[in-house]
C-alpha positions as CSV (number, residue, x, y, z in Angstrom):
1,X,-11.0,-82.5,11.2
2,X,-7.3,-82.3,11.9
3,X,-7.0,-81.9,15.8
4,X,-3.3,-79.5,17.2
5,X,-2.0,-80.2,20.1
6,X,-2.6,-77.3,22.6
7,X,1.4,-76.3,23.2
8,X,0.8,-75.8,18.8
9,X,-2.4,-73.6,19.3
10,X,-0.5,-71.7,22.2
11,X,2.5,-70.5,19.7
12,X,0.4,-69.7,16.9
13,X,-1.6,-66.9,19.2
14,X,1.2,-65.9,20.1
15,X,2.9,-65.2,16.7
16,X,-0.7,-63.3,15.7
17,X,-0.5,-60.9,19.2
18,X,3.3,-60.3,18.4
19,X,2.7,-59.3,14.5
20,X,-0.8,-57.2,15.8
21,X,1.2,-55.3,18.3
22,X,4.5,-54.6,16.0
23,X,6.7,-56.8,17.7
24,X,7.5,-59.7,15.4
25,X,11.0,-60.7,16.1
26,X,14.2,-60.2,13.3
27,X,14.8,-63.0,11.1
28,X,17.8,-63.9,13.4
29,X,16.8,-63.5,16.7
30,X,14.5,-65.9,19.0
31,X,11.0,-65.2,19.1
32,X,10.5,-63.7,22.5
33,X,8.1,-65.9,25.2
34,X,4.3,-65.1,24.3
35,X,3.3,-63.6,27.7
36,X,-0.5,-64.1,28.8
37,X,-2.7,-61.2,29.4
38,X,-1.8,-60.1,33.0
39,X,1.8,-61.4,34.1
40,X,4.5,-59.5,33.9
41,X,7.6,-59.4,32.0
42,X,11.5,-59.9,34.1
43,X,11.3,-55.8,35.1
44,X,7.8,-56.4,36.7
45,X,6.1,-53.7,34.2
46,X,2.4,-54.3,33.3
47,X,1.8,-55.7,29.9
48,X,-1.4,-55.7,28.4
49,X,-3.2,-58.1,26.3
50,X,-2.2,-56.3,23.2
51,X,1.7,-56.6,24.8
52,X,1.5,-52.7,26.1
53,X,3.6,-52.2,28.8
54,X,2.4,-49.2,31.3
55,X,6.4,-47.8,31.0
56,X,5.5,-47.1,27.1
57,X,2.2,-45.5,27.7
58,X,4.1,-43.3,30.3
59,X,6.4,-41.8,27.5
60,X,3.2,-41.3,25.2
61,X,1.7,-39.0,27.9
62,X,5.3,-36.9,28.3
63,X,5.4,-37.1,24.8
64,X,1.7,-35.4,24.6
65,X,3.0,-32.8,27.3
66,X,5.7,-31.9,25.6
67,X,4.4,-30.8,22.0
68,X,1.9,-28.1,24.4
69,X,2.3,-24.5,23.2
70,X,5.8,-23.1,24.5
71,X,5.2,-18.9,23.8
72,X,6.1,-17.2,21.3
73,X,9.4,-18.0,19.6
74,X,12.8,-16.4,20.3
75,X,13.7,-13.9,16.8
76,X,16.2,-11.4,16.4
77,X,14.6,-9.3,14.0
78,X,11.1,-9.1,12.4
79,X,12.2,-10.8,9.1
80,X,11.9,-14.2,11.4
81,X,8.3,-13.3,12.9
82,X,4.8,-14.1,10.9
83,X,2.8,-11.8,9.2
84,X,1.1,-9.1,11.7
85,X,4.2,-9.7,14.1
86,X,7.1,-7.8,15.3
87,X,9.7,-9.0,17.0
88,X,9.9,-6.7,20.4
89,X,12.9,-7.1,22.8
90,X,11.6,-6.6,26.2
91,X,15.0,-5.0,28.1
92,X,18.8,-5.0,27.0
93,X,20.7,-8.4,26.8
94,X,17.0,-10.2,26.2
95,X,15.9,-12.6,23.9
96,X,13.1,-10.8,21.3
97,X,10.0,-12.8,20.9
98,X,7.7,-12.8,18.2
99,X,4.7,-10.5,18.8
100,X,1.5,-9.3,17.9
101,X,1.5,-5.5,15.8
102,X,-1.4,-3.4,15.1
103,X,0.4,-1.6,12.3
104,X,2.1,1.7,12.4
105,X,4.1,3.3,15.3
106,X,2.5,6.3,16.6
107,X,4.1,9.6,15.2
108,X,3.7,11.7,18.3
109,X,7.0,12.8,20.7
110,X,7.2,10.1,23.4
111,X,11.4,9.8,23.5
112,X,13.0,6.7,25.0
113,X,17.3,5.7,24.6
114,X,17.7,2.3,22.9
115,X,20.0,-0.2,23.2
116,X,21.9,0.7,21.1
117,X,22.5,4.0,22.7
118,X,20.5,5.9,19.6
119,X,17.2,8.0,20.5
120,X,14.2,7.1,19.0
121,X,11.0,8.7,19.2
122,X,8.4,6.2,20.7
123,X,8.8,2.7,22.9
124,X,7.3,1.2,19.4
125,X,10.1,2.2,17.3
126,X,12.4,1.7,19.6
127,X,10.4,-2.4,19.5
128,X,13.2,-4.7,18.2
129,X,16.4,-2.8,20.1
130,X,15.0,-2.7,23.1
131,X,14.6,0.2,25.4
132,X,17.8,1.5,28.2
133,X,15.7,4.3,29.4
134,X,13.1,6.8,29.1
135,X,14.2,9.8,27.6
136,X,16.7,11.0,25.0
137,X,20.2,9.2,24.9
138,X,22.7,11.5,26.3
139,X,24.9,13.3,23.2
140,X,22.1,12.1,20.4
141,X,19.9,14.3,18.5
142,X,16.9,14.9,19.2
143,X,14.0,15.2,16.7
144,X,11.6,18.1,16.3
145,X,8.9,19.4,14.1
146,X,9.1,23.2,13.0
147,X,5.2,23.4,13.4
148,X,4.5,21.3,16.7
149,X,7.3,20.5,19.7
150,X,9.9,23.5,20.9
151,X,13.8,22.8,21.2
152,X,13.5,25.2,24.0
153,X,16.0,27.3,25.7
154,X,18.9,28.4,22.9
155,X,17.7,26.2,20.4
156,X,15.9,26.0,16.9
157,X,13.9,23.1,15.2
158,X,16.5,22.9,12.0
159,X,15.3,21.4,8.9
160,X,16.5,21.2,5.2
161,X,13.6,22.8,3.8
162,X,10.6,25.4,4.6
163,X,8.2,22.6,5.0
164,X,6.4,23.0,8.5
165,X,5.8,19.2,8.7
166,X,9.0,18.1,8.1
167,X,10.8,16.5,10.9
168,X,14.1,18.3,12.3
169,X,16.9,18.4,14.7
170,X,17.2,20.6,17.8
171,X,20.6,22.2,17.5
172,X,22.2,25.0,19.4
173,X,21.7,28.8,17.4
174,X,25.3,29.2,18.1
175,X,26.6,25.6,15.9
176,X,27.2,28.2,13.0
177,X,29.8,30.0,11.1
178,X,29.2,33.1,9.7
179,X,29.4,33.9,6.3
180,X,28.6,32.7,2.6
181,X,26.6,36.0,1.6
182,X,22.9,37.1,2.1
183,X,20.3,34.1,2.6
184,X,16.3,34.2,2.6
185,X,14.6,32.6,5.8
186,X,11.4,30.3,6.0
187,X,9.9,33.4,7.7
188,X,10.5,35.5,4.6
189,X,13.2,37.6,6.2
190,X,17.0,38.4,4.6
191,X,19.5,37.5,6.8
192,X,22.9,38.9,6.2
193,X,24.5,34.7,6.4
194,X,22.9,31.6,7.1
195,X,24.4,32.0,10.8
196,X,22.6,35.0,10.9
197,X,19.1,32.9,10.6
198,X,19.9,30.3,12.6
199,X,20.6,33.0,15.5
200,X,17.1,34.3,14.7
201,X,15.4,30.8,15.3
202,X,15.0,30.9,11.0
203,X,16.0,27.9,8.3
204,X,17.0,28.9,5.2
205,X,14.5,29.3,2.0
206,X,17.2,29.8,-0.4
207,X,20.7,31.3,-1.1
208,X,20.3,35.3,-1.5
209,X,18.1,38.0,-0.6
210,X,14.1,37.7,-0.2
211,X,11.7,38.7,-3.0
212,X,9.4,40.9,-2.2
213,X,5.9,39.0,-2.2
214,X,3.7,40.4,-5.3
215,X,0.8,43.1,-4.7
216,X,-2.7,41.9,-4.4
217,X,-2.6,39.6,-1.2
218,X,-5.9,40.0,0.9
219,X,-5.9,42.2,3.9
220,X,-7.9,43.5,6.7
221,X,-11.3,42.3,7.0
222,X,-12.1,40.7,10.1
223,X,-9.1,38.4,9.9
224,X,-7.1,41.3,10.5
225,X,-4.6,40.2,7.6
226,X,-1.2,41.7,7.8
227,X,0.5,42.9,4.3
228,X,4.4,42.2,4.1
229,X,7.0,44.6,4.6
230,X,7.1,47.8,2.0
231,X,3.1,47.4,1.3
232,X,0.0,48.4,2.3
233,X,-3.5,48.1,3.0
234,X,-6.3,49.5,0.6
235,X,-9.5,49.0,1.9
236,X,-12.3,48.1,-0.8
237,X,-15.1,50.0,0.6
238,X,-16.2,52.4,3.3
239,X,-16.8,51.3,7.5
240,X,-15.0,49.1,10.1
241,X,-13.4,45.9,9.3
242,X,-13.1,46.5,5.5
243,X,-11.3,44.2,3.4
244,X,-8.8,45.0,0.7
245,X,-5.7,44.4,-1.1
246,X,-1.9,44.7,-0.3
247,X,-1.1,47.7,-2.5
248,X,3.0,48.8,-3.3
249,X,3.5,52.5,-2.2
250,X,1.7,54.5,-5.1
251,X,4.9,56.6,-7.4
252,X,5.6,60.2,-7.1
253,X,3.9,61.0,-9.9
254,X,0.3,59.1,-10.9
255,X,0.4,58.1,-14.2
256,X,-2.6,60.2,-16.3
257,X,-6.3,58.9,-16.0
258,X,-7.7,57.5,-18.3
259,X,-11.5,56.8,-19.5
260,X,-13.3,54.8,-16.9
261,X,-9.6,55.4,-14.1
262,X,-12.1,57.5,-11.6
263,X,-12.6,56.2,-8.2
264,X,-14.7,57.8,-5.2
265,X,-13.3,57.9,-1.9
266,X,-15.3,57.1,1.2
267,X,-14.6,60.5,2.0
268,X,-17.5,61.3,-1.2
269,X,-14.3,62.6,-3.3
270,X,-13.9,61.9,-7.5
271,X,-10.5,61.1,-7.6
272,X,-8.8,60.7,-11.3
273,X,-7.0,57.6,-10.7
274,X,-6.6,54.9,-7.9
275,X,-3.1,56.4,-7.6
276,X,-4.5,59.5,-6.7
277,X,-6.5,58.2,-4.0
278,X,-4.0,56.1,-2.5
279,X,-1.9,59.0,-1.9
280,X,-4.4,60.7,-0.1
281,X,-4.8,57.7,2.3
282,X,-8.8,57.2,1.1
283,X,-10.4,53.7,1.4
284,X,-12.2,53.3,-2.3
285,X,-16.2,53.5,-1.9
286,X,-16.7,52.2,-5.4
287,X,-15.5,53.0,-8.9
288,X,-16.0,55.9,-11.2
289,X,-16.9,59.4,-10.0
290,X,-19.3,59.6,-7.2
291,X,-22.8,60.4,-7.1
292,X,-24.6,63.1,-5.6
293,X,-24.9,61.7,-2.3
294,X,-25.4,57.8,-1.3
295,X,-28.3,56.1,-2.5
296,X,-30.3,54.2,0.3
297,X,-28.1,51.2,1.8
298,X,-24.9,52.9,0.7
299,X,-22.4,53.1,3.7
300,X,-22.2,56.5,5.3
301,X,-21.0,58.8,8.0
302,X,-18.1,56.9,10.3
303,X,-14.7,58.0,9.6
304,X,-15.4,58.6,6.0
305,X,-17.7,61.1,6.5
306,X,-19.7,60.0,3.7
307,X,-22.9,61.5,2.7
308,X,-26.3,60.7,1.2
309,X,-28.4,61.9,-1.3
310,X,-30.5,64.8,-0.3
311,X,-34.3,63.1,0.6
312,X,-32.1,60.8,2.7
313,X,-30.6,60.3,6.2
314,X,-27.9,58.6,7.3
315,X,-29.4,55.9,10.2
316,X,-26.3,55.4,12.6
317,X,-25.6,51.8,14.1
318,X,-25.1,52.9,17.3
319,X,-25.9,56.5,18.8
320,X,-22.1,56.8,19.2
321,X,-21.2,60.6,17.9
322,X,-19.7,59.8,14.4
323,X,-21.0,55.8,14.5
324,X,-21.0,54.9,10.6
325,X,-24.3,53.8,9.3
326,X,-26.2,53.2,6.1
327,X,-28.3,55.8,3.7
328,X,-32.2,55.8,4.8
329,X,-35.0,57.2,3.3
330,X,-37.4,60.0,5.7
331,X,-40.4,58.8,5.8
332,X,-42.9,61.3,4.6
333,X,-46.4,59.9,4.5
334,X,-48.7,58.0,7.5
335,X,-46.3,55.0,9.1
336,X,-48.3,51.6,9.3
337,X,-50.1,50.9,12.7
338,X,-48.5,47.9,14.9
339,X,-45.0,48.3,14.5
340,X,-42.4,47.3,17.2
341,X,-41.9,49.6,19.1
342,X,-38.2,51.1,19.6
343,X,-35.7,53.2,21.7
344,X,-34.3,56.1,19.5
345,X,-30.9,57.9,20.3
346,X,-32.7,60.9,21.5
347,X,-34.3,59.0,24.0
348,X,-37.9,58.7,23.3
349,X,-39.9,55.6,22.6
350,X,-41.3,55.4,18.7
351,X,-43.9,53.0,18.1
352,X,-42.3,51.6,15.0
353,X,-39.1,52.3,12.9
354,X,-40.9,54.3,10.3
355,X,-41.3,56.6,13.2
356,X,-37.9,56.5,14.3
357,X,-36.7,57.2,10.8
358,X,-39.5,60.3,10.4
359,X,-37.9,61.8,13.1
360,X,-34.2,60.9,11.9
361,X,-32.8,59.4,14.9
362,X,-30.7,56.3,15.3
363,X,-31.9,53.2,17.3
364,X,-30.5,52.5,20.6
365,X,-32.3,49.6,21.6
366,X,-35.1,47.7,20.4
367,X,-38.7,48.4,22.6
368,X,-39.2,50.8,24.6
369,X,-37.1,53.2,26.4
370,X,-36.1,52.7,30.3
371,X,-37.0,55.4,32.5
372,X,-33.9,57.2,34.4
């Protein structure tokens, strides 16, 4: 076997650790001295066996340091910001930064003055211009809902149509100028001009006089339902809290009945037509002529004075003098034994209702009477 001197083995190993490590020399340059593991090179940096120095593992760790997460990124609008992100400025003059967004801004009345000196109605929308102060800007509008926040003092929520969740503007009543002819208000009201409304508080409907609202809206009841202007209320039946229908004032002259036209009044009166009874100011107790008298759970006595068929008594609901009540038979044969017994108006304790009723008294309480 052919035997190399060792100053021949030296430079090969040397040549194989520079090519390993990426430090072969160019084709015109000197091959730099093969350095053994543990001396140093003419600065005095550590080299390792591989040819390492510890100056190059240095820059790898500031290297490693540097690519660590930095915040969120500088933007100027949310274009430049990843999905779910907005890009919020913190104060005026700031940088925005890219961040995080639920979704939608919140759509109540939380006013703050932007940068850019414009009033906007929550911090959130205000996000990407950045916020100068709480509070409206001074000389901006301010924005107001018809159906929710007040203008207060001598101003009026003014919107372009009669819808109460559209936004507005607050605006002084007196910003006006008279004129331009009759206009109808969002509160159903002519106004002589749209100046005219907006003194009143009112937006404007539509260019000319109010029509009247058509007959046949509900009305009273326990609601307590007001009828418009002009009309009126015609109960549908007999007692307190009585619903009915907005009616127009009835014509001088009824037209002429007709087969099936009659009406009763609660006040036990036929009357020809319902034109008829409305201008006698009754409440209708049903249609066609009335009966002889109520029949058993008909309404009665109250401030229609209406009666019941004879056999039958009207049973008050309270022992108030002239308390309405409802048609009751008398009793005439033996009442059952162990009823609850009850208080009657006159005083005295019945052992049942059938009692009560025999004796054609109204109940003031349930069980006995109290001794005075």
């Amino acid at each position: 076997m052919q035997r190399h001197p060792p100053n021949v083995l030296a430079g090969l190993l040397c040549a194989i650790v520079m090519v390993t490590a990426g430090c072969e020399p160019a084709a015109n340059e000197e091959p730099a001295p093969c350095l053994d593991a543990g001396h140093t090179s003419d600065g005095g940096d550590q080299v390792d066996g591989a040819g390492h120095s510890d100056v190059q593992n240095g820059d790898d760790a500031t290297t490693d340091a540097g690519n660590a997460d930095a915040g969120p990124a500088t933007c100027s609008g949310d274009s430049e910001c990843g999905d779910g992100q907005r890009c919020i400025v913190a104060a005026c003059g700031d940088a925005g930064s890219c961040q995080d967004h639920a979704g939608l801004c919140p759509q109540d009345w939380q006013p703050v003055c932007g940068c850019d000196d414009k009033t906007y109605a929550t911090a959130c929308h205000a996000g990407g211009v950045g916020i100068k102060s709480q509070g409206t800007c001074p000389g901006t509008p301010v924005w107001c809902s018809p159906s929710g926040k007040s203008c207060g003092g001598e101003s009026y929520c003014k919107t372009s149509a009669c819808d109460p969740k559209e936004l507005g503007q607050c605006t002084d009543r007196s910003d006006c100028t008279a004129g331009g002819g009759e206009v109808c208000g969002c509160d159903t009201k002519t106004y002589a001009d749209a100046c005219a409304a907006a003194k009143a508080g009112a937006n404007v409907d539509h260019q000319g006089a109010c029509k009247p609202p058509k007959p046949g809206q509900p009305c009273g009841g326990k609601t307590g339902a007001q009828c418009p202007i002009s009309q009126s209320c015609d109960p549908l039946g007999c007692g307190l809290d009585v619903a009915g229908i907005c009616i127009l004032p009835p014509p001088k002259v009824c037209p002429e009945p007709t087969t099936g036209s009659q009406e009763c009044g609660c006040d036990n009166k036929t009357y020809a037509t319902a034109c008829a009874r409305q201008k006698a100011g009754k409440a209708r107790q049903h249609k066609g002529a009335c009966k002889v008298g109520g029949d058993v759970g008909t309404s009665c006595g109250g401030f229609s004075g209406a009666k019941c068929k004879i056999g039958l008594f009207c049973d008050p609901l309270t022992c108030s003098l002239g308390s309405a009540g409802t048609c009751q038979a008398v009793p005439t044969g033996k009442c059952l034994i162990g009823g609850n017994k009850v208080c009657g108006c006159d005083g005295k304790t019945y052992d049942s209702t059938c009692e009560r009723r025999k004796a054609t008294t109204g109940k003031a309480k349930e069980g006995a009477c109290t001794a005075k």
